[in-house]
N, C-alpha and C positions, 0 to 999 in steps of 0.2 A: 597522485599516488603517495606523495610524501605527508599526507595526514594520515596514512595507515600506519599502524604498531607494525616496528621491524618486523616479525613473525611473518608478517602478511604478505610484506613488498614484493618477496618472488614470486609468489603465487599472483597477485593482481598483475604484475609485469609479464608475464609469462602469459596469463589470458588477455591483458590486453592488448599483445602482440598476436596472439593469434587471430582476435577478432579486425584486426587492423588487415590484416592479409587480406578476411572476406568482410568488408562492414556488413555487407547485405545479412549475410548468417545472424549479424549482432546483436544481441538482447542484453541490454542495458539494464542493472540494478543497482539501487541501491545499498550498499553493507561489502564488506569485506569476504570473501570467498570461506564457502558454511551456513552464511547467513538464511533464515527463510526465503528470502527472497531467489537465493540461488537456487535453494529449492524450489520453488514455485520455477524456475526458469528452466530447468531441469525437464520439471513436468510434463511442462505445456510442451516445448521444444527441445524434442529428445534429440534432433542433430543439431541446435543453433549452437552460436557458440557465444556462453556468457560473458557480461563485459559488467566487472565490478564497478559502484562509483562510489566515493563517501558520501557524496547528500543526494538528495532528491534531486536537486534541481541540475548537477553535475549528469544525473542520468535522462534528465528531460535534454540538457543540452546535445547530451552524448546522439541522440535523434535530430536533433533539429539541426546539427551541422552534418549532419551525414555520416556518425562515427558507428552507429548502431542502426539496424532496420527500426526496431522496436522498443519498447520497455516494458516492463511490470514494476509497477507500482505498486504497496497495499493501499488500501483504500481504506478497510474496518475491520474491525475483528469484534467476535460476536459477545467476548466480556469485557474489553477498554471502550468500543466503540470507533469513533473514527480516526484516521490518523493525522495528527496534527499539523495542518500548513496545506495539506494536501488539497483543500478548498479554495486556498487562495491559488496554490502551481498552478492547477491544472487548467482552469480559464486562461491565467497568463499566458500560458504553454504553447497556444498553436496549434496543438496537438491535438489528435483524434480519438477516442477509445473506441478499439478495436475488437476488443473481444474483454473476456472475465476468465477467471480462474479463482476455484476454493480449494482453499490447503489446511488441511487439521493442524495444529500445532499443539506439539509438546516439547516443553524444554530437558536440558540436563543441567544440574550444577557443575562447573568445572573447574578444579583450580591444580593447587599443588600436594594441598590435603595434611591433616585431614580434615573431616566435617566439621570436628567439633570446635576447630581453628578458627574455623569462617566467620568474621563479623560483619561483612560487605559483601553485596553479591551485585555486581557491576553489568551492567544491559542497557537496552533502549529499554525508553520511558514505555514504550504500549509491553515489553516483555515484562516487566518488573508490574506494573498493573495488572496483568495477566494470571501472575503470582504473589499478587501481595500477599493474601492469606498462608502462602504455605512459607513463606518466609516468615511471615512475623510469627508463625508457631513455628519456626527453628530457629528465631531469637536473631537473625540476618540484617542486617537495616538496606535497605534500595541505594544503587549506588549510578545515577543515569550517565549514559554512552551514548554516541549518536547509532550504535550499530550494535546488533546481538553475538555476531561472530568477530566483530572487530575488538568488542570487549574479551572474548576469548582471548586473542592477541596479543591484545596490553597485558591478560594478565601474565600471560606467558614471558613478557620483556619483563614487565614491575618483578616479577619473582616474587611477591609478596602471599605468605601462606593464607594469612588475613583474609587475604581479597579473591574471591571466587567470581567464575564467569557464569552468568545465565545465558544459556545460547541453546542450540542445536544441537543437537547428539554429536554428529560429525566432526563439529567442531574441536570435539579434543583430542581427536585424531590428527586434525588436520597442524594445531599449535602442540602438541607436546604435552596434552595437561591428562590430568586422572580425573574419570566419572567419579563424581562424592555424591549425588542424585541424580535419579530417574523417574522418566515419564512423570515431569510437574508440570502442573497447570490448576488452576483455580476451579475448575470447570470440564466434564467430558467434552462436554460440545467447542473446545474452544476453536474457534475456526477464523481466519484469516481471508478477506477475497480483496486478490487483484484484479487492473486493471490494466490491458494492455493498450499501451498507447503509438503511435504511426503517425507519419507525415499525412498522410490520405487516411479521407475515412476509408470504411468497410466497403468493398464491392458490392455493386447494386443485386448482383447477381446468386449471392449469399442466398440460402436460405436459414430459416427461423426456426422455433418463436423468439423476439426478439425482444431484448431490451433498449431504452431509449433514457440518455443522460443528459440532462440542460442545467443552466441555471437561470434563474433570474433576478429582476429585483422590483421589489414592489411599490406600487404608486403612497406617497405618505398624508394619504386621506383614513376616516374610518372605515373598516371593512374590507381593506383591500386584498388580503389577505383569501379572506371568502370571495370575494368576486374574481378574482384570479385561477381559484381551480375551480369552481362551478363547471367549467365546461367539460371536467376530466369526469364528475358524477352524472351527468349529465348524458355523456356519450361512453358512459359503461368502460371509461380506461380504468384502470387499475395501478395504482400510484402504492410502493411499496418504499420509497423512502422518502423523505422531505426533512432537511436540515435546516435552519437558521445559521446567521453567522453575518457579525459586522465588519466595516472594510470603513478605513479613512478616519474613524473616529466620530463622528458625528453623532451619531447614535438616532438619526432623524428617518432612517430607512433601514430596512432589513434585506439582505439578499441570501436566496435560498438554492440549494445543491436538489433534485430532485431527482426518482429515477422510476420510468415505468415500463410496463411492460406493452410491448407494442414498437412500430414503425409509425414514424410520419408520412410512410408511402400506403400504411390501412387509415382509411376514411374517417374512423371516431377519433383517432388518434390527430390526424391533421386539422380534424375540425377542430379538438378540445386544444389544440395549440395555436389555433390561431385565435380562439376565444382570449385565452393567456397573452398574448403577445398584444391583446387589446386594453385588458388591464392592469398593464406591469411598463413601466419604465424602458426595460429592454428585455430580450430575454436569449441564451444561444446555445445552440446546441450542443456537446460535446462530444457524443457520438452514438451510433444506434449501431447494435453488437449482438449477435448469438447468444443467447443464455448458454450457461454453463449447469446450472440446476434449474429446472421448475420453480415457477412461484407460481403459489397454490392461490 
């Protein structure tokens, strides 16, 4: 708690005293209280009770010791893309994904004011991508934080007129600061999806349609690549995401984030994984989850 901007501290003490009464209720995010994420926690779980963390891995813990039931992570957002690191937690993690959740986002500028003060507008790195364009046509320069509501915070301790927050509407409620912009974002569609994460996966007894999250990694012959999801064309699954991304340094092998739509407990889908699992190195599940939107 003591990485949060004074602003913050009563508020994270105060919820993470309540969640400590019920852990079971607990839903674990990342950012300071305001944040998207809280929102998103809000959403989904209109009686849990939220439990701030400053980093990602702070709120993976927060589950795996039994501080929290759950988490929400973000995962993507549909103008930055994916979010950083989150590829390597979530295998490390133990953890299950449990369901999904999409959250529209639009930021506010927040500071002391006024606008035309502003030379620094202080965020996470996917909030400030999110915005680049309307900043650098109001002359702003990007100024990164690990948290969108936490930098509200700071700015509210800093006092500095200079320096504006890019966060959440709420947030300047919540720190003391003045609205100097509304509703920004680079983009209508910009949209955010999490991931909710559990010690256990999903009950078998869920129903669908379902999504399914693995990774793997592939054999460093040619063509492995192809020969690895053949089985998903093959057996009519439908594969709606597929990432790259290197681990260790080597640069000798590739390991890939994928996500589709389907159960390992329907037939094409069990078949086209175990095709997979014959031409990749290793490969593990992360978790099979309810859709939250249709994929077309």
């Amino acid at each position: 708690m003591e990485n949060f901007a004074s602003p913050a501290r009563k508020l994270v003490a105060e919820m993470t005293e309540a969640a400590a009464r019920t852990p079971v209720r607990a839903v674990a995010f990342q950012g300071a209280p305001g944040a998207n994420s809280h929102i998103a926690v809000r959403e989904c779980f209109p009686d849990g009770l939220p439990l701030p963390c400053f980093s990602f891995e702070d709120a993976i813990d927060a589950v795996k010791e039994g501080r929290a039931g759950c988490a929400m992570i973000p995962i993507e957002n549909s103008l930055h893309g994916r979010v950083a690191d989150i590829h390597f937690l979530l295998p490390e993690s133990g953890l299950s994904i449990i369901g999904e959740h999409f959250l529209p986002i639009r930021y506010g500028l927040m500071g002391l004011g006024p606008i035309e003060g502003v030379k620094q507008a202080m965020s996470h790195p996917q909030a400030l991508g999110q915005c680049r364009h309307w900043l650098k046509a109001q002359g702003i320069s990007p100024l990164a934080y690990p948290d969108t509501a936490g930098a509200a915070a700071m700015v509210a301790e800093d006092a500095d007129p200079a320096v504006a927050a890019l966060a959440p509407p709420g947030a300047a409620e919540l720190y003391g600061l003045r609205m100097l912009g509304e509703d920004i974002a680079d983009a209508e569609h910009n949209m955010t999806r999490f991931v909710i994460l559990a010690r256990e996966p999903l009950a078998a007894e869920e129903e669908g349609p379902f999504m399914t999250t693995f990774v793997f990694e592939v054999k460093n012959v040619p063509a492995a690549l192809y020969k690895a999801l053949g089985g998903f064309a093959t057996n009519g699954v439908n594969m709606t995401k597929l990432e790259s991304y290197q681990r260790g340094g080597s640069f000798a092998a590739t390991e890939f984030y994928t996500d589709i739509v389907g159960s390992p407990d329907e037939a094409p889908v069990a078949r086209a994984l175990e095709e997979l699992k014959f031409h990749t190195k290793w490969m593990r599940v992360l978790g099979t989850y309810k859709q939250a939107r249709e994929r077309a």
